[in-house]
C-alpha positions in Angstrom: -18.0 4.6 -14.3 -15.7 7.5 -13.4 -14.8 8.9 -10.1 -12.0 11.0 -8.5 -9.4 9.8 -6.2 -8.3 13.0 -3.9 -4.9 13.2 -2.8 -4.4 14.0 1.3 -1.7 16.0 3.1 -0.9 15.1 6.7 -1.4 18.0 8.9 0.8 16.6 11.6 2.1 13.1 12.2 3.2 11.7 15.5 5.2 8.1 15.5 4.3 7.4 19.2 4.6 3.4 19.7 5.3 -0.1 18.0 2.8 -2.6 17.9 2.9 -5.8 18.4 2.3 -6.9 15.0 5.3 -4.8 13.6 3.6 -1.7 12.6 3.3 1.5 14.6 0.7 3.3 16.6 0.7 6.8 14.9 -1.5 10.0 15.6 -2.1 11.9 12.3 -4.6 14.2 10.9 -5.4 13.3 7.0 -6.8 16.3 4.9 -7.7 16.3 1.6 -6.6 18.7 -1.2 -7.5 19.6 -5.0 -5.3 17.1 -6.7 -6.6 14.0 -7.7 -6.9 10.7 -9.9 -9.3 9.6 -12.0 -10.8 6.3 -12.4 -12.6 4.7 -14.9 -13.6 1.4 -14.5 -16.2 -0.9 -16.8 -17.4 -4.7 -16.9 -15.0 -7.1 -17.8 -14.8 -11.0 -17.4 -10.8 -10.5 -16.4 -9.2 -8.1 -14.4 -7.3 -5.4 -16.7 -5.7 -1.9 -15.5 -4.1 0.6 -18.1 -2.6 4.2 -16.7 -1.1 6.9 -18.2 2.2 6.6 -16.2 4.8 3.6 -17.1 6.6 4.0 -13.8 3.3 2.7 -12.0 2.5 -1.6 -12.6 -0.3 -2.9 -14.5 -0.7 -6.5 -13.2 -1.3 -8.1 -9.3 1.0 -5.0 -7.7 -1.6 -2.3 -8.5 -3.6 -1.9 -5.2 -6.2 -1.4 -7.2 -6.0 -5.2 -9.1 -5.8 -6.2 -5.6 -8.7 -4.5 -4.0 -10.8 -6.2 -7.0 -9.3 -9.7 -6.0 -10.4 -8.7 -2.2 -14.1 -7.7 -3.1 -14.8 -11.0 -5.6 -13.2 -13.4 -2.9 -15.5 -11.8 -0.1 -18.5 -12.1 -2.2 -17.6 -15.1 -3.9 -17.7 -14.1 -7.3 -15.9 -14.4 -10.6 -16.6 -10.8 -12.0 -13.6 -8.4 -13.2 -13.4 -5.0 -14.4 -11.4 -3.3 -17.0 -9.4 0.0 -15.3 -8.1 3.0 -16.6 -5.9 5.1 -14.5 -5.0 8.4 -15.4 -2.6 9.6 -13.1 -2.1 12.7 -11.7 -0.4 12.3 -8.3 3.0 12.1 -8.2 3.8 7.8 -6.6 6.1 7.6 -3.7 5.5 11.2 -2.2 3.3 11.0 0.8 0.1 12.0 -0.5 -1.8 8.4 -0.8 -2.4 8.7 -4.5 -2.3 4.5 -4.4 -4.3 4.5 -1.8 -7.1 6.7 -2.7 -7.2 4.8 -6.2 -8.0 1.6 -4.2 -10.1 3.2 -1.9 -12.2 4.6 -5.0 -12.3 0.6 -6.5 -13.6 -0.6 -3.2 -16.8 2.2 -3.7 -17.0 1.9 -7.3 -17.0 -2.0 -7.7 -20.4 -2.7 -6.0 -21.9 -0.3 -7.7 -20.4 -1.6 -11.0 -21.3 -5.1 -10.6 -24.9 -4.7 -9.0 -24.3 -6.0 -5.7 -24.8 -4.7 -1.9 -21.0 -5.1 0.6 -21.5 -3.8 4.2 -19.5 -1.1 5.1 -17.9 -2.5 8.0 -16.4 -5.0 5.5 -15.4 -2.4 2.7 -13.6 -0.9 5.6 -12.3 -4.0 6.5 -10.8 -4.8 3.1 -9.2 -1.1 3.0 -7.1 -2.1 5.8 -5.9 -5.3 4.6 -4.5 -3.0 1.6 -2.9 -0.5 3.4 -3.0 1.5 6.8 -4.5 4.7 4.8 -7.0 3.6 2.7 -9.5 3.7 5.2 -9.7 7.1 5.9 -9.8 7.7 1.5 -13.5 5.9 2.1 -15.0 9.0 3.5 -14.9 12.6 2.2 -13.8 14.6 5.2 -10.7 16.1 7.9 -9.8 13.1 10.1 -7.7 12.6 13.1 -6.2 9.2 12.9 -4.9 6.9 15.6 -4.2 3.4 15.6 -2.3 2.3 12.5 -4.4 5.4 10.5 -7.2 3.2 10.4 -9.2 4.6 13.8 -11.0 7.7 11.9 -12.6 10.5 13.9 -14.0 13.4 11.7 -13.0 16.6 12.2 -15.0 19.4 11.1 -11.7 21.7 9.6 -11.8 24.4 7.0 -8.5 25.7 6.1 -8.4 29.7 5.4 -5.0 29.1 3.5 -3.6 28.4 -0.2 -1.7 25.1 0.0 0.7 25.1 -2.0 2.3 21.3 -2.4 5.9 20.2 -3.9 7.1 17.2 -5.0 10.7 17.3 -5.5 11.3 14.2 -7.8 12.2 12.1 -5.0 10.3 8.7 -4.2 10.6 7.9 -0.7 9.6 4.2 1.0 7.2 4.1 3.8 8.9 1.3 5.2 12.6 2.9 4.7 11.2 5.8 7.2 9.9 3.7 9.6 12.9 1.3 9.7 15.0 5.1 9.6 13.1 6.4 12.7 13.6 3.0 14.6 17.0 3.3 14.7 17.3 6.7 15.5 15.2 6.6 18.0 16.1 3.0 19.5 12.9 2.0 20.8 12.5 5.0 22.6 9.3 7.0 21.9 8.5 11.1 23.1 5.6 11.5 25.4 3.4 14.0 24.5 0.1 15.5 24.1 -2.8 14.1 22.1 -3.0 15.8 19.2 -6.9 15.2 19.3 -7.2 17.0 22.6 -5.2 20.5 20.4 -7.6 20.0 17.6 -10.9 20.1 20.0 -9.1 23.3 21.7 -8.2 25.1 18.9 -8.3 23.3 15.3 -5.9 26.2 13.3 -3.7 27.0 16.1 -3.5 23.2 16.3 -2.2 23.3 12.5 -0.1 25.9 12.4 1.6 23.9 15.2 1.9 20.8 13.0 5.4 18.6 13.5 6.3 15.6 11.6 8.4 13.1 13.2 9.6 11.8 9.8 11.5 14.6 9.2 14.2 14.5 10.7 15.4 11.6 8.7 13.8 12.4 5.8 16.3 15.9 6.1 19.3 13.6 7.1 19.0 11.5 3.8 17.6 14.1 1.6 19.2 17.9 2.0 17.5 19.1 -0.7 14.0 18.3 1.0 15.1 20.5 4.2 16.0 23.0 1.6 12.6 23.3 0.4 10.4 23.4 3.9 12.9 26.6 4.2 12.5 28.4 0.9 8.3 27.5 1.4 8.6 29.8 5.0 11.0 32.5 3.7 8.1 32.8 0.5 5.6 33.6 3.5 4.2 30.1 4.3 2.4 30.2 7.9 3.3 26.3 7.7 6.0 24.7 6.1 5.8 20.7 6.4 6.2 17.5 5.2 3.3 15.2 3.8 3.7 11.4 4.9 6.7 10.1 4.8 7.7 12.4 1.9 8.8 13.3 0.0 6.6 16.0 -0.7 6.5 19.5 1.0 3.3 21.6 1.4 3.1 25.5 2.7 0.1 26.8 4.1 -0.7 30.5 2.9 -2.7 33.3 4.2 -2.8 35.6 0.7 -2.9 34.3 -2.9 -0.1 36.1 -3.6 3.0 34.9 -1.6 1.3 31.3 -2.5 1.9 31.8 -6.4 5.3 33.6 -5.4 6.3 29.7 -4.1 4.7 28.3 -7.0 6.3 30.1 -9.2 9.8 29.4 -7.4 9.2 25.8 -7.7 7.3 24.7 -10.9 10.6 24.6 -12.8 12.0 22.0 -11.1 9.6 20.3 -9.4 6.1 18.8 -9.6 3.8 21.8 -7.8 0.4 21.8 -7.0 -2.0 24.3 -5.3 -5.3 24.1 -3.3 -7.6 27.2 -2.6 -8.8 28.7 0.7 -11.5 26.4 1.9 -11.8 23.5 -0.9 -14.1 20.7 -0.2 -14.0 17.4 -2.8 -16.0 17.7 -6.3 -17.1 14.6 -8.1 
């Protein structure tokens, strides 16, 4: 069985309290873009994973060895799977390419092994392996809230070319939230929803996207600051960060100015671009 694992850019993200279980209230809107995964996974009696990229682990690490540990312990079951991983977004960059692979393997497995899991507790088991992997269960826009795990669908075509960079540089989400903290000392901006700007006006709500991880991200990491500014002086209508990096994206009205940035970029970095209106293909 095969299936494709989107990767998602954040079209805004909002740090806006801590929890009391250590992680952080955000406000985010997840979208997905043309760059994906792909996972192939067959019947084994032992867990297995092989991937095309050495840099990412093979063994209990792999979200996606874990997810199948999950989903045999919830149904009580001794079945494995052999998984091949051919990977195509760039690790560490703030475009859940983990977590859409274990969000695929929680679909997938089921299916594989014959057996019927409840959503609610598929959904459950995504957020035991990471705040994102929820929203990689469905297919559409979604604002987020909570920890990313409180999903509201948003009905969102983008008119734009998005053109993506990753500039080589693996970032840790927990680094950037431990970053922010201390900048910020506990102190939080009041502001407004971001749902309430997407029910008003969803692209003016976009191209008025802010990401409070930047302003670390820059302080660490010059040459990422560099890049959100070459992406706007190509013509980008949006210049921002993805995550908690280290990738940049630019939205673009003409196909033109998008390949211009392309171009710029593709012989340094890793670049990627999405088309005017993409929805997911399986």
């Amino acid at each position: 069985m095969i299936s494709k694992a989107y990767a998602k850019i954040n079209l805004g993200l909002h740090i806006v309290g801590k929890r009391i279980d250590g992680f952080h209230n955000i406000e985010t809107v997840f979208h997905r873009i043309d760059l994906y995964d792909e996972i192939n996974i067959e019947n084994s009696d032992d867990i297995s994973i092989s991937c095309n990229d050495i840099s990412i682990p093979t063994d209990g690490n792999n979200l996606c060895w874990k997810a199948v540990e999950l989903l045999r312990k919830e149904l009580g079951v001794g079945n494995g799977a052999k998984i091949e991983i051919t990977k195509n977004i760039p690790t560490g960059a703030g475009l859940g390419g983990g977590s859409s692979d274990a969000a695929a393997m929680l679909l997938l497995l089921p299916e594989l092994w014959k057996m019927k899991v409840e959503r609610t507790v598929i959904v459950k088991m995504a957020l035991r392996l990471g705040s994102d992997v929820p929203y990689f269960l469905q297919d559409s826009t979604a604002y987020a809230e909570g920890r990313g795990e409180v999903l509201n669908q948003l009905d969102l075509s983008l008119p734009y070319w998005i053109v993506v960079i990753h500039p080589n540089i693996h970032l840790s989400t927990p680094w950037a939230y431990q970053k922010l903290a201390e900048k910020r000392k506990g102190i939080f901006p009041d502001r407004p929803g971001m749902l309430d700007a997407y029910s008003d006006d969803p692209l003016r709500a976009v191209l008025n996207s802010e990401n409070d991880f930047e302003e670390i991200v820059f302080e660490a990491h010059p040459k990422i600051k560099t890049i959100k500014t070459q992406l706007k002086e190509c013509g980008a209508v949006l210049s921002l960060m993805s995550g908690s990096g280290s990738s940049m994206f630019g939205l673009f009205s003409d196909m033109n100015s998008a390949k211009i940035a392309a171009e710029l970029f593709k012989k340094e970095h890793f670049v990627h671009m999405t088309e005017p209106f993409f929805t997911l293909r399986q």
